[in-house]
VOPAGU-2260 file (C-alpha; in pm, 1 decimal, decimal comma):
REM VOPAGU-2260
SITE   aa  ch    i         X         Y         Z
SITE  UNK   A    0    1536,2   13311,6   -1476,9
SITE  UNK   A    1    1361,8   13042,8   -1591,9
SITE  UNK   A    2    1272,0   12763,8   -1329,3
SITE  UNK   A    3    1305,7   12395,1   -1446,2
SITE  UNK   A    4    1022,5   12203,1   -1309,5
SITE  UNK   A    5    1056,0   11815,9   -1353,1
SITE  UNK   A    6     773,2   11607,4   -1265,5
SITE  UNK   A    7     801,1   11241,8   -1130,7
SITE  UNK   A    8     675,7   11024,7   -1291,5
SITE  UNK   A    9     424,4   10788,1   -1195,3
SITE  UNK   A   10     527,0   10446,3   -1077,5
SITE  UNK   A   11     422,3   10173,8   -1337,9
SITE  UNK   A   12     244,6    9932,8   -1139,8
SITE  UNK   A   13     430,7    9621,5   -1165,6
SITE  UNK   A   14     277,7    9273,2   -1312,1
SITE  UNK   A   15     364,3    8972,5   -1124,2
SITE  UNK   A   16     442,2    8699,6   -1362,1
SITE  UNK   A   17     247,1    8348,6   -1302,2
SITE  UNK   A   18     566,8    8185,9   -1153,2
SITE  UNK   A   19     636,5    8491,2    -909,7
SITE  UNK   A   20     236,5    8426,1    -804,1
SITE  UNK   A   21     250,5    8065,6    -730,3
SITE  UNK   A   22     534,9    8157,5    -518,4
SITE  UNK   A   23     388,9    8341,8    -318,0
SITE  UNK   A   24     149,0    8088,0    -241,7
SITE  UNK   A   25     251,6    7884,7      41,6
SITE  UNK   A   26     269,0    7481,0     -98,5
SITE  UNK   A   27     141,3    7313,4     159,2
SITE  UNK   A   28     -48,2    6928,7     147,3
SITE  UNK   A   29    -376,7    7093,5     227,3
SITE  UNK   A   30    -359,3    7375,5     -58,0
SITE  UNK   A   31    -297,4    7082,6    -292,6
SITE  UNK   A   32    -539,2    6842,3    -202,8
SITE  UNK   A   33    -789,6    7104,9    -194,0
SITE  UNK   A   34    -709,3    7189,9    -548,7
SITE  UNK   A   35    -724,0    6840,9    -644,7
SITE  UNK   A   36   -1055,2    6805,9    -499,0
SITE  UNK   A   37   -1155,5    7143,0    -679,4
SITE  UNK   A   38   -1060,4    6971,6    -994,8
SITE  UNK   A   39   -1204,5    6615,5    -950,2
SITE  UNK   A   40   -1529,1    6769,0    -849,9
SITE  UNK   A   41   -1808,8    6681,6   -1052,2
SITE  UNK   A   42   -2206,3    6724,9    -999,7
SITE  UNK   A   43   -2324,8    6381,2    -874,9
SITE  UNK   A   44   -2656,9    6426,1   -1062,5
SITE  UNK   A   45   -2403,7    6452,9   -1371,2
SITE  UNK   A   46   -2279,9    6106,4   -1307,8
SITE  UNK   A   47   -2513,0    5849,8   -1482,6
SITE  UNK   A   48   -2648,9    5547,8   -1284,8
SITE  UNK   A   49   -2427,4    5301,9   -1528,8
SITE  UNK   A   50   -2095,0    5492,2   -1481,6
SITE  UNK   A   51   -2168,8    5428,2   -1103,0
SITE  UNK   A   52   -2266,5    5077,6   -1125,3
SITE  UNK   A   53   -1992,6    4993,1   -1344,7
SITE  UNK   A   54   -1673,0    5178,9   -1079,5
SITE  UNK   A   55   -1862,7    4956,7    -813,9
SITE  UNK   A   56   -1792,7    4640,1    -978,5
SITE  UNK   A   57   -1480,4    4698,1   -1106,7
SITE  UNK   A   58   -1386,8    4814,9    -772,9
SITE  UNK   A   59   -1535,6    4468,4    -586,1
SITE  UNK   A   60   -1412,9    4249,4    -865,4
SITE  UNK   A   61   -1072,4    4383,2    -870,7
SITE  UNK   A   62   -1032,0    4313,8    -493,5
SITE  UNK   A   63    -758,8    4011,5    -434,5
SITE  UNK   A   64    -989,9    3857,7    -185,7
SITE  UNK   A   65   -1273,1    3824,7    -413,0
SITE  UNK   A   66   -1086,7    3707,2    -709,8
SITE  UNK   A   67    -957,6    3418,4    -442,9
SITE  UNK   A   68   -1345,0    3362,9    -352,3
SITE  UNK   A   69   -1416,6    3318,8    -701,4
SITE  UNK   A   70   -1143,8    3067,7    -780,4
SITE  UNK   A   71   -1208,8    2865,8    -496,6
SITE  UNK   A   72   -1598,3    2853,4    -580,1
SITE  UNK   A   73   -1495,9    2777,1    -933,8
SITE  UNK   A   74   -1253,3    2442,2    -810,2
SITE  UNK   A   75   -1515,9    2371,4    -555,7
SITE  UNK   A   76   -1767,0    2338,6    -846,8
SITE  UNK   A   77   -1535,4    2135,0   -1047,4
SITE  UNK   A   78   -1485,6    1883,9    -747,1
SITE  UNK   A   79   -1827,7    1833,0    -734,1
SITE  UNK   A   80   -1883,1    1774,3   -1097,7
SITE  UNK   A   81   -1628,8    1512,3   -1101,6
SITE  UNK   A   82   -1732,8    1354,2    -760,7
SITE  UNK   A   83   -2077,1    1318,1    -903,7
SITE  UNK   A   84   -1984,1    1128,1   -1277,5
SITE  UNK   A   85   -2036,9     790,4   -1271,5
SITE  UNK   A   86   -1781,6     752,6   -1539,6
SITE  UNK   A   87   -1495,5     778,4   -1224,8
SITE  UNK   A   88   -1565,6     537,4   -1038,2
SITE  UNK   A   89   -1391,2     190,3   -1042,8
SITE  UNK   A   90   -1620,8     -86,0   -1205,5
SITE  UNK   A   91   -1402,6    -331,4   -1362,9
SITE  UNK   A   92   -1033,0    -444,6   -1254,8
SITE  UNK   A   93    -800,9    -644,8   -1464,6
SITE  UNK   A   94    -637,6    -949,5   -1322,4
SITE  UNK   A   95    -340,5   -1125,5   -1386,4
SITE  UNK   A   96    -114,8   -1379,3   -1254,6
SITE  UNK   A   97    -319,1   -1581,5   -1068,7
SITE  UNK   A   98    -239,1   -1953,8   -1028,4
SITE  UNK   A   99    -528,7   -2091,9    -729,4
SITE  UNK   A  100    -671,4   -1753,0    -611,5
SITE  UNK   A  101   -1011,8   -1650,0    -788,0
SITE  UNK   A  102    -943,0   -1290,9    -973,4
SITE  UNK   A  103   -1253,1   -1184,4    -762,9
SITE  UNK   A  104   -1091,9   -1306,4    -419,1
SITE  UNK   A  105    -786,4   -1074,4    -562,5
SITE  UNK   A  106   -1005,8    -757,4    -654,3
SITE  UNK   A  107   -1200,1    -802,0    -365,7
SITE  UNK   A  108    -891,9    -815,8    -115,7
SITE  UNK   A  109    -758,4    -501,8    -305,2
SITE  UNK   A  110   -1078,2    -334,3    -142,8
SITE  UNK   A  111   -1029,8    -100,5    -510,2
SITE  UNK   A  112   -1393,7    -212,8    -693,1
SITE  UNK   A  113   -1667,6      90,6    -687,9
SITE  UNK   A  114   -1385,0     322,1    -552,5
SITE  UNK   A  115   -1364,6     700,0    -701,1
SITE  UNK   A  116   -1024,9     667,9    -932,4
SITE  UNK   A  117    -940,4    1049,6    -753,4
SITE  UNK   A  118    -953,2     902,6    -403,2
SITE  UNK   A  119    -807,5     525,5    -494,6
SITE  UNK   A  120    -455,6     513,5    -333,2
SITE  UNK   A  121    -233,1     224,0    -543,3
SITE  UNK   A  122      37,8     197,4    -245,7
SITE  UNK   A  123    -261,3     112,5      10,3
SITE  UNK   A  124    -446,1    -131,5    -187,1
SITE  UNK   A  125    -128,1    -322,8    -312,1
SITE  UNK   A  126      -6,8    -351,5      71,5
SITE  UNK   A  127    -412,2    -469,1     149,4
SITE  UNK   A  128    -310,9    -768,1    -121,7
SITE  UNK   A  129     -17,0    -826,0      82,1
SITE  UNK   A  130    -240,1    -919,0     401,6
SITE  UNK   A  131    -331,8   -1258,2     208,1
SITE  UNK   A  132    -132,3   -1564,4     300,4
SITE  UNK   A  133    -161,8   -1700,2     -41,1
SITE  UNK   A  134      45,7   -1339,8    -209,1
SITE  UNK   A  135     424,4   -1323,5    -237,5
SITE  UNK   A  136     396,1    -987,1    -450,2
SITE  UNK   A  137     106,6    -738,0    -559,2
SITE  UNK   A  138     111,6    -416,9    -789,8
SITE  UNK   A  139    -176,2    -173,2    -817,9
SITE  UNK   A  140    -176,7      27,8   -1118,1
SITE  UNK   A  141    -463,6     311,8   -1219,0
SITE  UNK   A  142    -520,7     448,9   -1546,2
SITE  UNK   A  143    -768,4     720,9   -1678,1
SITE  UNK   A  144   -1092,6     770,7   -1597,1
SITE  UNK   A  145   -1171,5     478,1   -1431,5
SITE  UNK   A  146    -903,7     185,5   -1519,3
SITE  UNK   A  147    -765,6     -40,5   -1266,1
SITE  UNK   A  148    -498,6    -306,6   -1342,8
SITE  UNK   A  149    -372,7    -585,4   -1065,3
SITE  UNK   A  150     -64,9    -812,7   -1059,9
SITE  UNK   A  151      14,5   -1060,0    -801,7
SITE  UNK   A  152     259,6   -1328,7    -752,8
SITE  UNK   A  153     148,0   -1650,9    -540,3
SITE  UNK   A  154     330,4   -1828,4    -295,0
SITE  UNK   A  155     334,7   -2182,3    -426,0
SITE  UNK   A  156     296,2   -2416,8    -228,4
SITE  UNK   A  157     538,4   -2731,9    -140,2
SITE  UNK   A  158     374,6   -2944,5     114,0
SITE  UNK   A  159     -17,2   -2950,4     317,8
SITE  UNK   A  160     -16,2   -2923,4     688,4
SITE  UNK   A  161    -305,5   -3166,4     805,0
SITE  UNK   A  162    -406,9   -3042,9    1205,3
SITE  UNK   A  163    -696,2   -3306,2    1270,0
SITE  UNK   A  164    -849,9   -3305,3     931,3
SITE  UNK   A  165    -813,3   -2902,6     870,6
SITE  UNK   A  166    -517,0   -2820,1     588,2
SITE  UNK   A  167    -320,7   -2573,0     496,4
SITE  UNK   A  168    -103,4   -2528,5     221,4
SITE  UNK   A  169     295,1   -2441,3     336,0
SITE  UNK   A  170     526,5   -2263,3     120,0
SITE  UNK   A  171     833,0   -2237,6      50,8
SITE  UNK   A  172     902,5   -2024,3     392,4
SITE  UNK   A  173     724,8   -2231,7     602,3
SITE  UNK   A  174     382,8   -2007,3     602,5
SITE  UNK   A  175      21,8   -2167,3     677,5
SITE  UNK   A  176    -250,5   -2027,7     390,9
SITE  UNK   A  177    -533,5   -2136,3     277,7
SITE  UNK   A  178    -552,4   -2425,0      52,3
SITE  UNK   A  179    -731,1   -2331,4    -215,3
SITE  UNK   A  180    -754,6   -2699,7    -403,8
SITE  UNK   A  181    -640,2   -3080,6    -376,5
SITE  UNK   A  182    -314,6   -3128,7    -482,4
SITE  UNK   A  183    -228,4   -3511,3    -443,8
SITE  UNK   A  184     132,9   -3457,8    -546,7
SITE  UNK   A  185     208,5   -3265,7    -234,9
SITE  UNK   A  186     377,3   -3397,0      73,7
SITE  UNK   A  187     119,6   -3400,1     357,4
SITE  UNK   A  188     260,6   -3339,6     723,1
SITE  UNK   A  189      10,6   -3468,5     976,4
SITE  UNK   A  190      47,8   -3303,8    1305,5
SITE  UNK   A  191      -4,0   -3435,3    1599,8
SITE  UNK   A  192      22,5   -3191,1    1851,9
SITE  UNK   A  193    -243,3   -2978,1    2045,8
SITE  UNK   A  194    -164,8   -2630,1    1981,3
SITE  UNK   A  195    -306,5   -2543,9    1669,5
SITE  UNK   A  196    -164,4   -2330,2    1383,0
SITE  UNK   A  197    -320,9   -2015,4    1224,5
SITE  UNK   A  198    -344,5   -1896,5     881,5
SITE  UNK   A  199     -35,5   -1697,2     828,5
SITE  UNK   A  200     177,9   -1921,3    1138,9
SITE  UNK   A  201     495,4   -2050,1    1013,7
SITE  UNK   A  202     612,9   -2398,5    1098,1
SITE  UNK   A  203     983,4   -2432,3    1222,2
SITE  UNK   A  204    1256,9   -2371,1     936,1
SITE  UNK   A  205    1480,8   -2679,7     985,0
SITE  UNK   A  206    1096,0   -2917,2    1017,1
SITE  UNK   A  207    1036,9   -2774,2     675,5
SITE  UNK   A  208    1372,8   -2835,9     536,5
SITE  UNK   A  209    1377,5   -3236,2     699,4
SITE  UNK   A  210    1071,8   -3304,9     576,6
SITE  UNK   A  211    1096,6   -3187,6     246,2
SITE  UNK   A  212    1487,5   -3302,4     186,2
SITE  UNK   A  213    1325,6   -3647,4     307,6
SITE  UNK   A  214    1065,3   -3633,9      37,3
SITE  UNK   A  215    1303,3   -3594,5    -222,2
SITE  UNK   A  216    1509,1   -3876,2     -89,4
SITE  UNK   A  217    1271,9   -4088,1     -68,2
SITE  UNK   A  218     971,0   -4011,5    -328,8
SITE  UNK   A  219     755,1   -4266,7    -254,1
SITE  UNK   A  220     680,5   -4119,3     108,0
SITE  UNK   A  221     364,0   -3961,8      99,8
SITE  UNK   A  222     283,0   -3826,6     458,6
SITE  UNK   A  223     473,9   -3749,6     723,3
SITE  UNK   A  224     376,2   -3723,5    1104,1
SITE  UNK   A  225     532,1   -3406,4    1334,0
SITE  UNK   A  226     578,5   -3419,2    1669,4
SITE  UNK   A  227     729,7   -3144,5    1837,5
SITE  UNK   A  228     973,2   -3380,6    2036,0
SITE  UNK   A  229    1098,3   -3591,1    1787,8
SITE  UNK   A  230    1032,8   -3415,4    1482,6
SITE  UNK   A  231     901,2   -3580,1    1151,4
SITE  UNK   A  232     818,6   -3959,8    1121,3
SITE  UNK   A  233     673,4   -4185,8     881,7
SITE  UNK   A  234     504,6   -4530,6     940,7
SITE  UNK   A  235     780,2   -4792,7     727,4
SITE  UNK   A  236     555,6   -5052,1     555,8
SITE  UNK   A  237     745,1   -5289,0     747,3
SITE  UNK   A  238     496,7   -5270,8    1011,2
SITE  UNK   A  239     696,8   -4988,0    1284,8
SITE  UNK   A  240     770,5   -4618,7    1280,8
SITE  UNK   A  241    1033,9   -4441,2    1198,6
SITE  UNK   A  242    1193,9   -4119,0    1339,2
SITE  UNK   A  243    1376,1   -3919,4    1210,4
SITE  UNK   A  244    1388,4   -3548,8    1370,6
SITE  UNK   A  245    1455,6   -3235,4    1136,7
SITE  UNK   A  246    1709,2   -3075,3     998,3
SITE  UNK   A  247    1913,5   -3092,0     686,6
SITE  UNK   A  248    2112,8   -3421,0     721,7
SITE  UNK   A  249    1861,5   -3675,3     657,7
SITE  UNK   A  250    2100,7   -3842,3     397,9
SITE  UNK   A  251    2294,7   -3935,4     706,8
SITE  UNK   A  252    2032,7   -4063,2     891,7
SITE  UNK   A  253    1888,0   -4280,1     649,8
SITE  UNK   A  254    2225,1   -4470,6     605,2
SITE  UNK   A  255    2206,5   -4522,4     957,6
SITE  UNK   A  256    1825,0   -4614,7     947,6
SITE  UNK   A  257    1893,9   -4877,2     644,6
SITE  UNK   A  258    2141,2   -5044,6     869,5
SITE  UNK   A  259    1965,6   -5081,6    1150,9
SITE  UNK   A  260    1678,5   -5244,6     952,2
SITE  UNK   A  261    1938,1   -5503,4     792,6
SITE  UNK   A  262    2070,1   -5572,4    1120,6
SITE  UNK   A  263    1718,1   -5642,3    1300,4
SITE  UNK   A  264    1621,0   -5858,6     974,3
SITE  UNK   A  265    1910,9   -6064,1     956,0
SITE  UNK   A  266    1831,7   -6127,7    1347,2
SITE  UNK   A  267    1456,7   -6198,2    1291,2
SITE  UNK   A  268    1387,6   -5894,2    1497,6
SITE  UNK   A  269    1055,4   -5716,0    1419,5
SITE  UNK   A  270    1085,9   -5368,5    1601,1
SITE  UNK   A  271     842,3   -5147,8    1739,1
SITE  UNK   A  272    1029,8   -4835,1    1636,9
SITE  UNK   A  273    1334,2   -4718,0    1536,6
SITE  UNK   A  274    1457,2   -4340,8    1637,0
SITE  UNK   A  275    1769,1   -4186,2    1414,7
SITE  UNK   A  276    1702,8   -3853,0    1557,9
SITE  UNK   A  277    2025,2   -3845,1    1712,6
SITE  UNK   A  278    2248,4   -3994,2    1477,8
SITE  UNK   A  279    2565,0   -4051,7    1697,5
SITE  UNK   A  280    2325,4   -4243,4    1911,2
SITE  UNK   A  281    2022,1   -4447,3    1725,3
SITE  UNK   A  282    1841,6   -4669,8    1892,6
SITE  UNK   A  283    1501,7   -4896,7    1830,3
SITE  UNK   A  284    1254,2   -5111,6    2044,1
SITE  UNK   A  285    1236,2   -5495,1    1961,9
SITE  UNK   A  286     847,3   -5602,4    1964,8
SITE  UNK   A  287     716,7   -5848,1    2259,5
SITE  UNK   A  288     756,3   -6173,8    2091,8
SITE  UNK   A  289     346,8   -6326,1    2056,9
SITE  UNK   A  290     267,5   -6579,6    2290,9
């Protein structure tokens, strides 16, 4: 009888593929940065002293808050430069439309001459001009590098206010400046009271309008006197004095005035005075006869 033997065979050992091996690796944050580390590892002695220098500086440079540094040095640096020219700053100013004012009494109420053109505010120095009595308007205009240009409008006078020998000019709304010049064609109002008026004071509205609608009435008047009780006055060539208060009906009141006068001459009456102030009630005062 014959006796079948069968052997076993032997077990093949089985290969683990690379994907079945890293799977039986746990993945975990500290197996990979290890491995990373592995990787990036490199002998420091193998790393030249440029490469070093070089990943230093890129690394500083690159930084936001040094690239701000630098930007702000560099502006800073570039303020100073300009600061520092010469060339910037304000020497000469152009003038124009001045009538009695001196172009240097303009430029140097502006306050604008030597100024730095960076730092020289138009607005400001137009609203210094302003300040003077004598200036209805002012513009302030700047140009590149160092170009100033100024244009001002003068009140113009219409009549001098005399207060004991010191005059002002008056224009046209009744504001005191500074007379700058004789001007023999202007009405002169003497005052005669004690308070005294400033530069930049304005007289009364309906004084300025009497005594200047009077003028033009009569042309040959050439001074006036002010009192603030009875207004304006004038001294008649007749020998008395005249008054005639303010306001805007001196047509009215010289009528009135001219009658009176005929009246007293065709009585042989020389008066002292003779008040129209009050129009619905004139009066005058008859001179003392001599002795």
């Amino acid at each position: 009888m014959e006796r079948h033997v069968s052997r076993k065979r032997p077990r093949r050992k089985q290969r683990r593929t690379r994907a079945e091996f890293r799977l039986s690796v746990p993945i975990t944050w500290e197996n990979l940065t290890a491995k990373r580390k592995k990787k990036a590892r490199t002998p420091l002695h193998a790393v030249s002293w440029r490469t070093r220098l070089t990943g230093v500086l890129v690394e500083v440079f690159a930084s936001a808050r040094w690239i701000s540094l630098g930007l702000l040095a560099l502006v800073g640096f570039a303020l100073y430069v300009l600061g520092a020219d010469r060339s910037f700053f304000v020497a000469d100013v152009a003038v124009e439309g001045t009538v009695t004012l001196s172009p240097e009494a303009v430029v140097e109420g502006s306050g604008v001459s030597g100024r730095h053109i960076f730092w020289l505010n138009p607005t400001e120095a137009a609203s210094r001009l302003l300040e003077m009595p004598n200036l209805l308007a002012a513009t302030v205009e700047v140009g590149w590098p160092n170009q100033v240009k100024i244009t001002v409008t003068e009140r113009a006078p219409v009549m001098v206010w005399d207060q004991r020998g010191q005059r002002f000019w008056v224009d046209e709304q009744g504001q005191l400046m500074q007379a700058r010049q004789e001007t023999g064609d202007l009405l002169v109002i003497l005052s005669q009271e004690p308070e005294e008026l400033t530069l930049g004071s304005r007289i009364p509205g309906e004084v300025l309008d009497g005594a200047l609608q009077l003028k033009n009435l009569r042309p040959n008047i050439t001074s006036l006197y002010y009192e603030r009780a009875n207004g304006v006055s004038y001294q008649d060539g007749r020998n008395w004095r005249a008054y005639f208060g303010s306001g805007q009906d001196m047509n009215q009141k010289l009528v009135i005035y001219e009658t009176l006068v005929s009246d007293l001459m065709a009585r042989e009456l020389q008066p002292e005075y003779i008040s129209v102030i009050n129009k619905e009630k004139p009066y005058y005062r008859v001179a003392s006869p001599a002795h």
